[in-house]
C-alpha positions in Angstrom: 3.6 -6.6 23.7 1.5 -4.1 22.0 0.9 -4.9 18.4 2.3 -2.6 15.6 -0.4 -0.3 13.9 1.6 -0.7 10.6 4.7 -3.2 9.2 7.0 -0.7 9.7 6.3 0.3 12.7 6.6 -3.7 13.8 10.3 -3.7 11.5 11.2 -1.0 13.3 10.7 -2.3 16.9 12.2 -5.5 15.4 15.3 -3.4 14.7 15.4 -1.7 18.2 15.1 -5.2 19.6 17.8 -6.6 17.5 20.9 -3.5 18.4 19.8 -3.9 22.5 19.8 -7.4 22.1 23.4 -6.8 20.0 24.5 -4.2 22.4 25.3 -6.6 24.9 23.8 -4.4 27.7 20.8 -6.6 28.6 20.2 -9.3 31.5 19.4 -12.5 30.2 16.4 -12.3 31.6 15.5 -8.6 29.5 16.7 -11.0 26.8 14.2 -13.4 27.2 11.2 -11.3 27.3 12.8 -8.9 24.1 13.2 -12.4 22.0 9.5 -13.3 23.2 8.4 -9.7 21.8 10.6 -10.0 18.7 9.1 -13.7 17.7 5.4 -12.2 18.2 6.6 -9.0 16.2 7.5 -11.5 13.2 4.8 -13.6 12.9 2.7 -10.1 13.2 5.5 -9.5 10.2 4.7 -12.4 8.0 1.4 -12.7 8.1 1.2 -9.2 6.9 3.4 -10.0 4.1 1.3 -13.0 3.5 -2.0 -11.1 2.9 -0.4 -8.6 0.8 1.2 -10.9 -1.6 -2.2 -12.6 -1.9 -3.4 -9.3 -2.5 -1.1 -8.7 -5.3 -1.4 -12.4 -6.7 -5.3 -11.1 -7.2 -4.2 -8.0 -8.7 -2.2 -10.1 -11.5 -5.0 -12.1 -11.5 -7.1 -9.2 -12.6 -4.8 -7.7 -15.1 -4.1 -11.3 -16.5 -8.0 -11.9 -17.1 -8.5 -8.3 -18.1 -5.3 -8.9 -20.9 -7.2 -12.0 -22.4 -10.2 -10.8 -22.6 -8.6 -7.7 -24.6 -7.2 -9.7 -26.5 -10.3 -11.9 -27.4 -12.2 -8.5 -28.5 -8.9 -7.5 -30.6 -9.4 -11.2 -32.2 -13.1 -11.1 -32.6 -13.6 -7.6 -33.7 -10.6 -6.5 -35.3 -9.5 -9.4 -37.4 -10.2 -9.2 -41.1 -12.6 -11.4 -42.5 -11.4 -13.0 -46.0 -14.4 -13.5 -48.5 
């Protein structure tokens, strides 16, 4: 199996695997090799999922630590001071 380029190319593929696999139309041993290719296309799958949702966990991160820190400048600088 050749890996996917992108996630939607290996969803797609996935797909195609799944309606010949659906269609009845396949040996069992086609079958065998197609579910080999489809368990290696979702672990490709996941694992690309994986690293984007840590990539969007850091993100939050960011905006979380960049929100606090606004909102210590808004305390610091633009509270009033009482005499």
């Amino acid at each position: 199996m050749k890996a996917p380029k992108t996630f939607e190319e290996g969803m797609t593929r996935l797909e195609d695997i799944l309606a010949r696999m659906q269609s009845g139309e396949v040996t069992l041993a086609e079958s065998v090799k197609l579910y080999a290719e489809a368990a290696g296309l979702v672990e490709y799958c996941t694992r690309t999922l994986d690293k984007v949702s840590l990539q969007m966990d850091e993100i939050d991160l960011r905006l979380a630590g960049a929100g606090r820190d606004g909102e210590n400048e808004t305390v610091r600088g633009g509270a009033e001071e009482k005499p």
